[in-house]
N, C-alpha and C positions, 0 to 999 in steps of 0.2 A: 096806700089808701084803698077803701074798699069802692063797692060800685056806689053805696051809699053816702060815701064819701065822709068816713069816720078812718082812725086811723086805726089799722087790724092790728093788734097785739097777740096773736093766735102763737106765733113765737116765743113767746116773753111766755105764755102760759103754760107751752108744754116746758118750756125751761125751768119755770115754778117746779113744775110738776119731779124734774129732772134733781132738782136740787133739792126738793124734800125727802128723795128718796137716799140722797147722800151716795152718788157716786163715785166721787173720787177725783174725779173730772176736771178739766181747768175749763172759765166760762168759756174761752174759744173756739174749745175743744168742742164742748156741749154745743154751740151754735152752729159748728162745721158741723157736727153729726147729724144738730136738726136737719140742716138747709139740704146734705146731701140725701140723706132721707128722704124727702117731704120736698122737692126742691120749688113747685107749686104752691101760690097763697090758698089755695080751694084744699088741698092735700092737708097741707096747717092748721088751717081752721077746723077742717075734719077732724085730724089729731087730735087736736087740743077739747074738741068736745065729747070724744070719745073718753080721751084719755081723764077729764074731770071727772065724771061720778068714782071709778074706778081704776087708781093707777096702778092696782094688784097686776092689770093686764102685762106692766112690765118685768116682774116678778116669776113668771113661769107659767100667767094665765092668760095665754094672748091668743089661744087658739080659734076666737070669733073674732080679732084684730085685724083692719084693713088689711091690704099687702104694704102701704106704708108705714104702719106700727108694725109691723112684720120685718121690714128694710130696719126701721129703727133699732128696733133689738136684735138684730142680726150683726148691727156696724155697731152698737153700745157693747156687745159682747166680745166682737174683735178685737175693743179698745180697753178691755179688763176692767168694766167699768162695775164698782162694787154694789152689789143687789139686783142687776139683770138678769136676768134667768130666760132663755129663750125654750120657751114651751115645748113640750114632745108631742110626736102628734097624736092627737088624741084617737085614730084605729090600732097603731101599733105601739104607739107610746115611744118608741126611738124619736133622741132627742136631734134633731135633722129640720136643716129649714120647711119651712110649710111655704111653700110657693102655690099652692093647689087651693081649690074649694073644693069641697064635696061636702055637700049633707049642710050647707050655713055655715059651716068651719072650717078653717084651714086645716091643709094637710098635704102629708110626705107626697113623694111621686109615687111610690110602691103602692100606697094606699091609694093614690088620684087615681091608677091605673088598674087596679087591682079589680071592679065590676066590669069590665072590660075584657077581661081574662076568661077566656070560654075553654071546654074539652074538643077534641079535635075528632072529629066525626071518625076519622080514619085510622090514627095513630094515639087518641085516647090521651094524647098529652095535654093538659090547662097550658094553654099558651095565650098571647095575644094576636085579636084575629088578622090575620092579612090581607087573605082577600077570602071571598066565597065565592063557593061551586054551585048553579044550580042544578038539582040531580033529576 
C-alpha cells in the first residue's frame, strides 16, 4: 500500500515493461531481479516512471538512468537476459558499469575521476591530487 493508501503496482509495471522487451527470463526470475534492484517501493515507483515514456533506457540508452535502472541492467545483463544492453559511458564510451554522475549522466570511474586529475607543479605528471603544498 501506498501512503495514499492505493495499492502500488510500480512492480507489475516495470515487469510490463520487462516483458515487452522479451527477455528471455522466467516471471520469478524477472521479479527477483526487480526486487533486488529497486529493493525500496519509493526506488519502484521511480523506475517504473522513468522507465514508461522510454524503455530504450534498457537497450544501451541508460546513461541519464537512476543508479537503480543502472543496478537493474547490470543484474539483467549478468542473467543473459535477451535485449539488455548496458550503456557505455558516455566520455569514453567503454562499456563498464556507470556508478558515477558527472555532467547529469552516469559515468565510469576513469571518467568520474578524470577533472580531478591535475599536472604536478614539480614532476609534471597529471596525477590525482593528494595533498597540496603551500609555496
Amino acid at each position: 500500500m501506498t501512503r495514499t493508501g492505493e495499492d502500488d503496482n510500480s512492480v507489475e509495471a516495470v515487469l510490463a515493461i520487462l516483458r515487452g522487451l522479451g527477455t528471455g527470463l522466467e516471471e520469478e526470475a524477472l521479479v527477483g531481479t526487480v526486487t533486488r534492484a529497486m529493493p525500496e517501493p519509493f526506488q519502484q515507483r521511480k523506475a517504473a516512471a522513468a522507465l514508461a515514456p522510454d524503455p530504450r533506457v534498457l537497450t544501451g540508452e541508460g546513461t541519464c538512468s537512476s543508479p537503480g535502472i543502472v543496478r537493474l541492467i547490470d543484474i539483467l545483463v549478468g542473467e543473459s537476459a535477451r535485449g539488455i544492453a548496458a550503456p557505455p559511458c558516455p566520455y569514453c564510451g567503454v562499456v563498464t558499469p556507470l556508478k558515477f554522475g558527472r555532467g547529469g549522466v552516469r559515468c565510469c570511474r576513469r571518467c568520474y575521476d578524470s577533472p580531478r586529475r591535475v599536472q604536478c607543479s614539480q614532476c609534471g605528471r597529471v596525477q590525482d591530487v593528494s595533498t597540496r603544498h603551500q609555496a
